[in-house]
N, C-alpha and C positions, 0 to 999 in steps of 0.2 A: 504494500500500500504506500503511496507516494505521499508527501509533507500535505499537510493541510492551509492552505493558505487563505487568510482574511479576505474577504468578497466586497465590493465598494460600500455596503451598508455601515460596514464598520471601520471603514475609513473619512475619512477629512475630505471636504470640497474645497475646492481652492478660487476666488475671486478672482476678479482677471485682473493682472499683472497693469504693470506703464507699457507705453505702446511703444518704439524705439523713438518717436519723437520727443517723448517726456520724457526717456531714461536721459536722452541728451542734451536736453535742456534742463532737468534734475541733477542729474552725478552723471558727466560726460567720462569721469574715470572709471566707472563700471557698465562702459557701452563696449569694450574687447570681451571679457568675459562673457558680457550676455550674448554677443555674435559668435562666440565660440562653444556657448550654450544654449541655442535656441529656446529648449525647454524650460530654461532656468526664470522662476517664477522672481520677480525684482519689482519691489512697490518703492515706486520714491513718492514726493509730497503734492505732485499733482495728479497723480492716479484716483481713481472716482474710488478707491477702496482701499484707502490708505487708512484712513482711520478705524477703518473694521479689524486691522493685520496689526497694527500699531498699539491698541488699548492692551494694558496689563489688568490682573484682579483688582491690585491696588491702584485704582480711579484717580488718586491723587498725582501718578507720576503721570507729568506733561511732556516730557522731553519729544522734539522729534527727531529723530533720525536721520541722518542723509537716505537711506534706505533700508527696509525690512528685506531680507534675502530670503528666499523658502525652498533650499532645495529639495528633491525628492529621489535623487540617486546618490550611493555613495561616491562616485566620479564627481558630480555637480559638490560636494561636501568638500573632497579633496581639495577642489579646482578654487571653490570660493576662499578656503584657509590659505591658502597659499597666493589666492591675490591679494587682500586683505593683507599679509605676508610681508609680499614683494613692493607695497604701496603706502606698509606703514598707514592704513589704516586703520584706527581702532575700533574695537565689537564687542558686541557682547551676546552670549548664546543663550536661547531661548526655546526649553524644550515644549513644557505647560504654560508657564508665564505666572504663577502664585508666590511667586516666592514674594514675602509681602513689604521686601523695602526695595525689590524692582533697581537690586544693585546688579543687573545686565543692563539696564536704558543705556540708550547713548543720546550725547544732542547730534548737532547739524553735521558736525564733523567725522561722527560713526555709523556703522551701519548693525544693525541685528541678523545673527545669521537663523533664522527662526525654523527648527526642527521639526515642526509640527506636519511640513510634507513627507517627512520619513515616519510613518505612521504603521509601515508592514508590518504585519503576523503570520508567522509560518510556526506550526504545531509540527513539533516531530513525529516521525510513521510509529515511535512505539510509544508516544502521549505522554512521555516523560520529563518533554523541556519546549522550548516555542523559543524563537528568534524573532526578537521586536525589533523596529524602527527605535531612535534617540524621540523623538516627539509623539508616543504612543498615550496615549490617554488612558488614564484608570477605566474611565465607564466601558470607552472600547473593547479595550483588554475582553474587560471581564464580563462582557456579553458574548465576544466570542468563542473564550472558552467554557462558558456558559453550554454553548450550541452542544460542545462536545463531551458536557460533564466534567470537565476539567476548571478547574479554579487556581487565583496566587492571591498572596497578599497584596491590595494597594491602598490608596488613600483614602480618608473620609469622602473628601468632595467629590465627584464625577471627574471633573475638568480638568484635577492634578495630574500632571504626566507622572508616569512610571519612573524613568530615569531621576527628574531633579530628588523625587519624593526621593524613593530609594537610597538616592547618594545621601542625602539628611538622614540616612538613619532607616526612614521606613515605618513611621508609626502608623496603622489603620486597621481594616478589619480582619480579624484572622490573625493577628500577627502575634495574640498570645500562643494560639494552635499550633501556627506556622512560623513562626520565627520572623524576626523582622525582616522590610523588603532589601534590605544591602545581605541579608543571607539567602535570598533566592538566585544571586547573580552568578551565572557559574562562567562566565568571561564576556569579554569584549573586544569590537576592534578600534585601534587608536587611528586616528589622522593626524600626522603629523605636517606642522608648518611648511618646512622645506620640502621641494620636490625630492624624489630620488622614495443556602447556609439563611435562620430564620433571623428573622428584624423588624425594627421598627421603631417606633418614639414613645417615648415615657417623659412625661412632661408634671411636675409639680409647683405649686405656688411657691415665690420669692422669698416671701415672709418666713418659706421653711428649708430656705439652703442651709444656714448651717448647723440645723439639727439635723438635716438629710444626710447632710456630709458627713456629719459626726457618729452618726448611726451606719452608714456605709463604712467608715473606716473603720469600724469594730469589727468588721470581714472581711474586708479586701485581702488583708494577708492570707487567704484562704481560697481566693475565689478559684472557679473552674477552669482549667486552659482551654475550656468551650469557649469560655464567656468574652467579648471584648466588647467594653462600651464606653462612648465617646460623651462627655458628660461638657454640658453646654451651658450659660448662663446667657441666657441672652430676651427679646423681648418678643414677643409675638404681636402681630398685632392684630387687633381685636382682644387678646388675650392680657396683655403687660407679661410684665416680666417673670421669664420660670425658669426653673431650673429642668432642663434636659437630659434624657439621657438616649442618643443613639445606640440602640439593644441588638448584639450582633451573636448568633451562638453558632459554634461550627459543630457537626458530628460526619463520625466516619463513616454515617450511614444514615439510614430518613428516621430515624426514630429520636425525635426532639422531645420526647416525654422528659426527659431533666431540663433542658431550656425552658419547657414551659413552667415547669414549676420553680425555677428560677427566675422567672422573671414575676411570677407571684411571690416573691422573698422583696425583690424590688420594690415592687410595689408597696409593700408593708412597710418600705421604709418613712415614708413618709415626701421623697425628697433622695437626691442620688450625688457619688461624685468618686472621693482618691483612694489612698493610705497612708499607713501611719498616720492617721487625720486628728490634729489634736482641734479641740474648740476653739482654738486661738485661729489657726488658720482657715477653718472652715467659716468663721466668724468675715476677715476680711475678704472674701470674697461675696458674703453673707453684706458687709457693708458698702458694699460697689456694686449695685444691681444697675445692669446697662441701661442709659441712658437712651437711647433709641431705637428705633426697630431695625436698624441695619447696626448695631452694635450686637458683640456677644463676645463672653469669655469661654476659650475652646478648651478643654482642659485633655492632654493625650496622657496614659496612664499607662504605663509599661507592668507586665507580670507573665508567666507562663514563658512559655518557650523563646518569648523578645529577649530575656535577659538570661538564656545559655550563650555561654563565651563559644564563640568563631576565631577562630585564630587564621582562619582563611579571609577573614573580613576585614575593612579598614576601618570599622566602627567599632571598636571598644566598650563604648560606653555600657557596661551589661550589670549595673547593680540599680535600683528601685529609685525611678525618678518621674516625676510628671512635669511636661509643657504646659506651662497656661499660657495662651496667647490671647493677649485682650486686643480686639478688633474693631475700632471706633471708623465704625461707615458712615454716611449717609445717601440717602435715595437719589440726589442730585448735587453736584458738589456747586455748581453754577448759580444755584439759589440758595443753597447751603451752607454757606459759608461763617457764620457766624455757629449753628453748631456743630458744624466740622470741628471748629477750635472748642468747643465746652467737649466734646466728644473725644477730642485727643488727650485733655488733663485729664478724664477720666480714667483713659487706660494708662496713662505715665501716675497718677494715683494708686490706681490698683499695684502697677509693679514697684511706687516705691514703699506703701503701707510692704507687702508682703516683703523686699527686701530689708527693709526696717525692723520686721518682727523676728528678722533672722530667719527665714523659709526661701530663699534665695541659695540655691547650690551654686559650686561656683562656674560647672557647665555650659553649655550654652546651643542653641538650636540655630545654623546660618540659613535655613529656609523661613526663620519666624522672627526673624534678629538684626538687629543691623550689627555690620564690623564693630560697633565701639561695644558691645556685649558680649562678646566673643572671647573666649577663653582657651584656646586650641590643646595647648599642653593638657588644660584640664578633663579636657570633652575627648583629647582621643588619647591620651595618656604619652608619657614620653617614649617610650621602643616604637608606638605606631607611627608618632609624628618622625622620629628618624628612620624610619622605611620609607613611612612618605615622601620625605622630603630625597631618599635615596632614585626613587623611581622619578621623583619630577628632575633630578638630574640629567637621567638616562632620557627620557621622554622631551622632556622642555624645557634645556637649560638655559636657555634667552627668555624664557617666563614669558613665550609670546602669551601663554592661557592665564592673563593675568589676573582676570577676573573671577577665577573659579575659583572653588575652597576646598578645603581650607588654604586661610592665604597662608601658602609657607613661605614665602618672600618675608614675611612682614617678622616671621619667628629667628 
């Protein structure tokens, strides 16, 4: 039986590109390439679908680009790093686009090489592994192996790519079961510069986060490696504000008779969330209930098989820790502007109360974080950052990949 390969449904459409007369009136330095690349998809600032290719999650980053690139072969990948390269232009790569301080943007002077046309899936003939695209999408993914009963771990959101997640670590569903997503990776190929499962929502009033919490962390150290759930603070609307919890159970087989009554244990809580949860900190998240209905604090909570050590992996990090990422949105930022800014002291409140009370490890998440939170030595411990830093010798010792992380330039 031959590889199974993803069918257009669970692939990306792609918008139509600048015409050669915009590319040349846009960035006349990337009209050889595109003539040497016909296919090669290139949005500059007068294309009528620049702004569709160009928006990140995070709404707030404005930058434009001199151009979005989007190849869809790895030739086109090659061809573009090595002009980019040869022209001393700077980039920044973009596989999903979530990372939420949107340190890939570039302004006028850069360009985005945007992954999201490498979208392929090929399932191997004995269902054991599958070769993705760099710009494959969680929801994709995992409808398509869906089709064929086959499942991985990827992100909460739909729309988070596989790669950025994964390289972060890999917090999502299934990842107590299955191990986080950077131990699902069994290789890669480099491009180098130079030529040459059941769910659902459980939602409780605000007023009883941190007795929820508090009552959830007198279990957590116990929980099932079924279990993985993504516990939310955020605002509904019509509702106000609740504490969430996205309910995920995995079994080896269809018989969910303990998820369900697991998820009646939940329920009784009152209210859901960590571990090791003492009142004190179940409290300050208890006194920072989001401020709008595009706000919510994400809370990612590692247990189960995320925190068995890999020594094949470049993620470390494998002892009891939770992400809280407080996410101050609003529905339009053009008219929004005034609680944009009450919406951003909110979440710089929330993390400095909890830094404050001493709940601040010293860790740090660069898909949820900006560089000045970053703790490299700490998050991937000292032997991994010197292998790391061994193989970005071998690989890119001109640091053309300057924007990826961890930054070991900066160590």
């Amino acid at each position: 039986m031959a590889a199974l390969e993803a069918s257009a449904e669970f692939r990306a459409s792609h918008p139509t590109a600048s015409t050669p007369d915009q590319l040349a009136s846009d960035a006349p330095q990337l009209q050889d390439i595109s003539e040497r690349f016909p296919g090669l998809l290139v949005y500059t600032i007068s294309a009528e679908s620049y702004e569709e290719v160009r928006t990140f999650f995070n709404a707030s980053m404005t930058k434009h680009p001199l151009a979005i690139i989007r190849p869809r072969t790895e030739a086109e990948v090659s061809a573009v790093i090595q002009e980019v390269h040869a022209q001393n232009i700077s980039f920044g790569i973009r596989s999903g686009g979530h990372d939420l301080t949107a340190a890939q943007a570039q302004g006028r002077d850069g360009v985005i090489i945007d992954l999201r046309g490498m979208d392929n899936i090929s399932i191997a003939e004995d269902k054991k592994s599958a070769r993705i695209g760099g710009g494959i999408l969680g929801i994709k993914l995992s409808k398509f192996l869906q089709q064929h009963k086959l499942l991985t771990p990827h992100g909460w959101c739909p729309t988070v790519s596989i790669t950025g997640w994964a390289l972060g670590g890999g917090y999502g569903y299934t990842s107590a079961f299955h191990g986080l997503g950077v131990d699902q990776i069994l290789g890669a190929r480099v491009v180098y510069p130079q030529t040459g499962f059941l769910a659902g929502f459980l939602g409780f009033p605000s007023a009883q986060a941190g007795d929820v919490l508090t009552e959830f962390g007198k279990f957590e150290k116990e929980l099932p490696i079924n279990f993985t759930g993504e516990a939310s603070h955020l605002t509904l609307p019509g509702v106000g504000p609740v504490l969430a919890w996205l309910f995920a159970w995995t079994s080896e087989n269809d018989d969910l008779d303990d998820g369900w009554a697991f998820l009646e244990k939940m329920k009784a809580l009152g209210t859901p969330v960590l571990n090791t949860v003492s009142a004190e900190l179940a409290n300050v998240f208890g006194n920072h209930p989001p401020p709008g209905p595009a706000c919510a604090t994400v809370i990612h909570s590692t247990h189960g098989r995320a925190l068995e050590k890999n020594p094949q992996a470049c993620y470390p990090l494998r002892t009891r820790h939770r992400i809280a990422a407080a996410s101050a949105g609003v529905v339009d930022a053009t008219t929004q502007a005034a609680e944009y800014e009450e919406y951003k002291k909110w979440a710089d409140d929330l993390a400095d109360d909890l830094s404050k009370q001493g709940h601040a490890l010293p860790y740090g998440n660069r898909n949820l974080s900006s560089e000045k939170d970053m703790d490299w030595v700490a998050t991937y411990g000292e032997e991994t950052v010197a292998r790391l830093k061994e193989v970005k010798k071998i690989f890119d010792p001109e640091n053309f990949f300057k924007t990826g992380y961890p930054r070991l330039d900066l160590l």
